[in-house]
N, C-alpha and C positions, 0 to 999 in steps of 0.2 A: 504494500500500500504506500502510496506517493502522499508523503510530510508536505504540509505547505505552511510555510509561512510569509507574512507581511508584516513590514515593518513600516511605521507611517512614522516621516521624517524626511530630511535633505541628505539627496544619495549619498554626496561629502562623507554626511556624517556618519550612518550607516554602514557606509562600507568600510572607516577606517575602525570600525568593529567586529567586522568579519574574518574569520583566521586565513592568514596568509596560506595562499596555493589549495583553498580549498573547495575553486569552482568549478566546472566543466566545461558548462556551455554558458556562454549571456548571449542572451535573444533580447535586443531592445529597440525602441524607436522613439529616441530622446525628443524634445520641444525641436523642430527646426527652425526658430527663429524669424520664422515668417509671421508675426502680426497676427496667429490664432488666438483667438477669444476662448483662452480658457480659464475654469471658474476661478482660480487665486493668481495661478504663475506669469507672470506678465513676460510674453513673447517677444520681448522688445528691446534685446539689447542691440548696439553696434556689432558689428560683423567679428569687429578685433576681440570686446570682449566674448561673443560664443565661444571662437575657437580657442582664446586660452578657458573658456571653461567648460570645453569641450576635451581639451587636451587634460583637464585637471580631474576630470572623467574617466580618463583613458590609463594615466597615470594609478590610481585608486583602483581601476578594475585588473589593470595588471599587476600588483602586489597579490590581489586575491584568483589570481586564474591558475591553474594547474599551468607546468609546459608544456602539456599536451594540449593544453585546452584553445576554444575556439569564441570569439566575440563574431556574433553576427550583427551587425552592425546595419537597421534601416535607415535611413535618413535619403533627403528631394529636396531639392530647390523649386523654383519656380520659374515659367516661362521668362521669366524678366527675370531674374539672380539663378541664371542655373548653373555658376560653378562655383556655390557654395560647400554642397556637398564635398567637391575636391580640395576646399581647402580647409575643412578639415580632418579630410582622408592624408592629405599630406602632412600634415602636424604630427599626426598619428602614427602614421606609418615610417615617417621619417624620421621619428625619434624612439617609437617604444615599441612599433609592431613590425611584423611583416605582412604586406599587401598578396594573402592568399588566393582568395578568387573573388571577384566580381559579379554577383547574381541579378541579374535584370529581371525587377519585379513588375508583369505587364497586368496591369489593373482593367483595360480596356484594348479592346483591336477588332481594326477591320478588315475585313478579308476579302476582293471584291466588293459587291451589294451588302453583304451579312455583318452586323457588329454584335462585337460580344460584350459583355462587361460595362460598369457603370461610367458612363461620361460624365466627367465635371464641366459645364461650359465655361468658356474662357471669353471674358468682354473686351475684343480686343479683334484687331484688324491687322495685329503687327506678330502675333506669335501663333501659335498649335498647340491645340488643346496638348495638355502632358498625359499619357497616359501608362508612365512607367515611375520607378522607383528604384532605387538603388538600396543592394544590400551588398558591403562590403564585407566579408570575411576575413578577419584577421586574426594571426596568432604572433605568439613570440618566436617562433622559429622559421618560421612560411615551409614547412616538413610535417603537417601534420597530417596523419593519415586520415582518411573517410568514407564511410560507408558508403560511396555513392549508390550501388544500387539499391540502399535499404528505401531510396525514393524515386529509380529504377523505371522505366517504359520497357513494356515488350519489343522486341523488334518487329516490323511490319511484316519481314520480311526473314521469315527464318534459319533461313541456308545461310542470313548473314553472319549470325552464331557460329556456323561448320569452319563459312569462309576466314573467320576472323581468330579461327582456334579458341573461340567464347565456353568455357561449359556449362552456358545460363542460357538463359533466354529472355534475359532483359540487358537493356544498356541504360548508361549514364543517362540521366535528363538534360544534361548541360546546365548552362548556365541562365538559362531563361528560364523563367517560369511566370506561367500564365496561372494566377489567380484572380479572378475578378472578385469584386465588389458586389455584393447582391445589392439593388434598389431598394432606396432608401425613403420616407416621406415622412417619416417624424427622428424627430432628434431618440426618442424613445428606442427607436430602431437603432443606435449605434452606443446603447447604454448610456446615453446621456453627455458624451465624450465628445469633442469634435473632431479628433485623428485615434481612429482606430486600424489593427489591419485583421485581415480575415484569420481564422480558426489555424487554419491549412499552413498558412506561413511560419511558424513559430511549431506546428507540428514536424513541416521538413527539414527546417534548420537544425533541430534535434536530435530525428534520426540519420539527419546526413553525419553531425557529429559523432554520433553510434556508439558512445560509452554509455556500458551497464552498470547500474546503480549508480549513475550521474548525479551530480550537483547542478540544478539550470539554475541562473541568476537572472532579474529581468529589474536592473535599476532606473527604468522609467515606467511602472507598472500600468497607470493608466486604471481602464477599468478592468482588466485582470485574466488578461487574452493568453497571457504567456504561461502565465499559472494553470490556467486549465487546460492550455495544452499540452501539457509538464503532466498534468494527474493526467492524460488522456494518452500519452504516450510511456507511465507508469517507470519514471523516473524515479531515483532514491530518495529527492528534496528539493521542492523548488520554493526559490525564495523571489518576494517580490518588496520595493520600493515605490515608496510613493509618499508626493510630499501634500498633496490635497487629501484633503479626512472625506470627502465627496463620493472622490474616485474610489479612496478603499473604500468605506460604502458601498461602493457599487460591487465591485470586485468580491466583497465579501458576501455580498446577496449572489449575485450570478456564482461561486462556488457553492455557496450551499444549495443553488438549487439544480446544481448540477450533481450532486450527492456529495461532494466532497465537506471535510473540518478545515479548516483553518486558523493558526494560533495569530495573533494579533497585538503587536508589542508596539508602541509609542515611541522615537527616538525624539528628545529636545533636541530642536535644531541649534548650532550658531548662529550667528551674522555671515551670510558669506559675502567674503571680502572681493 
């Protein structure tokens, strides 16, 4: 049975409570600094401060990562600031990680005539609609091995197996993945949260990492997407952050009504500097 805990407080704080090398995987998708209306945190720093406390994030989560272990790392810019993302992928990578893979998260697409997935419209004459996400995988060594077929496709085509000396019959998904967005029409539908991501996401990032009785971390918890994907993929302990008392509410509701416990500890925040 998958431990869950939440700890309500500023990640900062939190994690320099946590024992060193003792995480697996972190699944997260921090504030991206775009001007989102969310209930306490205010989305609104300069660019310079994110990425140093973006980098002071990165710092904190690599004291407590195993060296095997794996940060999959969500984060997007916007039509108008989209290489935010890269810079602070480069802080990150250029001083405390290594730049492992690159995951292209396709929320929406069209195919011909057919679209799939939910469209955001974009009010604008000068950009395209975004219909992707970046998920960066980083470790401390960029050597980390991975289960990739534990999230695997058949091949279409089976002799490709024979051809390829495979003794599966599944191959790698690559680096793309298409999870859409189910529609949406009340805020109720996305737990109350204004950037959530699907179930699926934070399911695969998990078992691609593919250690048994894992430790998942998810220090931007939100309303509690990564925790239940953690008990739904029956991990040894997932732990969640989060600094609005709302969100864990929420998170705390949606676990139990998914039949899980969850313990629920308070950290006093500092000031952060």
């Amino acid at each position: 049975m998958t431990k869950l805990a939440i700890y309500e407080g500023d990640c900062l704080d939190v994690l320099a409570q946590l024992p060193a090398r003792s995480v697996d995987c972190v699944v997260c998708s921090p504030p991206y600094n775009l001007k989102i209306n969310y209930t306490t945190y205010s989305d609104n720093m300069t660019d310079a401060a994110y990425c140093d406390f973006m980098y002071r994030v990165g710092a904190a989560l690599h004291r407590v990562l195993k060296p095997d272990g794996s940060w999959f790392l969500n984060i997007a810019g916007t039509p108008s600031k989209p290489a935010l993302p890269f810079r602070v992928l480069n802080i990150l990578a250029g001083n405390l990680y290594r730049h492992q893979n690159t995951i292209h998260w396709i929320k929406s697409i069209s195919i011909g005539s057919h679209s799939h997935g939910h469209f955001k419209p974009v009010n604008s004459e000068r950009f395209l609609h975004s219909a992707h996400e970046y998920i960066f995988h980083l470790t401390k060594t960029g050597k980390v091995a991975l289960r990739r077929l534990a999230i695997g496709v058949p091949y279409q085509d089976i002799s490709n197996a024979t051809r390829w000396s495979h003794g599966h019959t599944r191959r790698c998904r690559g680096n793309t993945w298409f999870i859409p967005y189910p529609t949406v029409q009340r805020k109720s539908d996305k737990h109350n949260h204004p950037t959530i991501f699907p179930n699926k996401l934070p399911r695969w990032c998990i078992r691609l990492h593919g250690r048994r009785n894992a430790v998942v971390l998810d220090p931007f918890m939100g309303s509690g997407t990564t925790l239940i994907a953690a008990r739904r993929e029956r991990v040894k302990l997932a732990i969640g952050i989060e600094i609005d008392k709302n969100y864990v509410a929420t998170a705390v509701s949606r676990i139990q009504q998914s039949g899980g416990k969850v313990d629920v500890r308070k950290v006093v925040s500092r000031t952060r500097k």
